[in-house]
N, C-alpha and C positions, 0 to 999 in steps of 0.2 A: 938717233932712235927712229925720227919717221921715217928716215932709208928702209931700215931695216924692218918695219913694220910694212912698208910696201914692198919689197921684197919677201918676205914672206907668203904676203896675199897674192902675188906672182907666181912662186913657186907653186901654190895650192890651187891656183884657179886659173892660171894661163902657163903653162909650166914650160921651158926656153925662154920665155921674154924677162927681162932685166929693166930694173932703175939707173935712168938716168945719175949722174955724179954729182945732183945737188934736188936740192927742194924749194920752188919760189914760195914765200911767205905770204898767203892774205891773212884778211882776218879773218881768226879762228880757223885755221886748216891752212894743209901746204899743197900746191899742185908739183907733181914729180911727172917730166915725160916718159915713157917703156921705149925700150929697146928693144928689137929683134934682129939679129945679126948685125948686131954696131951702127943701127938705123934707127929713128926716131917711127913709132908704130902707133903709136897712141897715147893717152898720157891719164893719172887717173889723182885721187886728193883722197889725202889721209886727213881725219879730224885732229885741233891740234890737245884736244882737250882726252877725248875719248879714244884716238887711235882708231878710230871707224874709217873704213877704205870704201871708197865709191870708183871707179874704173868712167871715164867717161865716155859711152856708149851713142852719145848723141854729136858727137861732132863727126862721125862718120870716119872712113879711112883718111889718114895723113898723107897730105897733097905736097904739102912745102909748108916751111914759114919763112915770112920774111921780116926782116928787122928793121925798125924803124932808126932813120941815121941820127944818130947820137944815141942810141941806147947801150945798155949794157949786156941785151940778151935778144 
């Protein structure tokens, strides 16, 4: 359901970008990274109670990530 709740608010507010194929769990809300053309563009958190979508506008454009060795993501 938060996929699908973030896609939605994608569809309606940034329309071609796409959710990522999972959602990391904090507390209380999930972060999902966006898509635009099969690429990592930004990334945004659906509440996990409310469904309320915030877009994160503050970490500026997507540089890279890198993963820490041994992790899972």
């Amino acid at each position: 359901e938060t996929l699908e709740i973030a896609q939605r608010w994608l569809d309606t507010y940034r329309p071609g970008v796409t959710v990522e194929e999972h959602a990391d769990p904090f507390y209380g809300y999930y972060t999902i990274h966006t898509l635009k053309d099969g690429q990592i563009e930004g990334m945004l958190s659906v509440h996990g109670t409310t469904g309320q979508v915030w877009y994160h506008t503050w970490h500026g454009p997507f540089i890279q990530m890198i993963e820490e060795e041994g992790g899972d993501h």
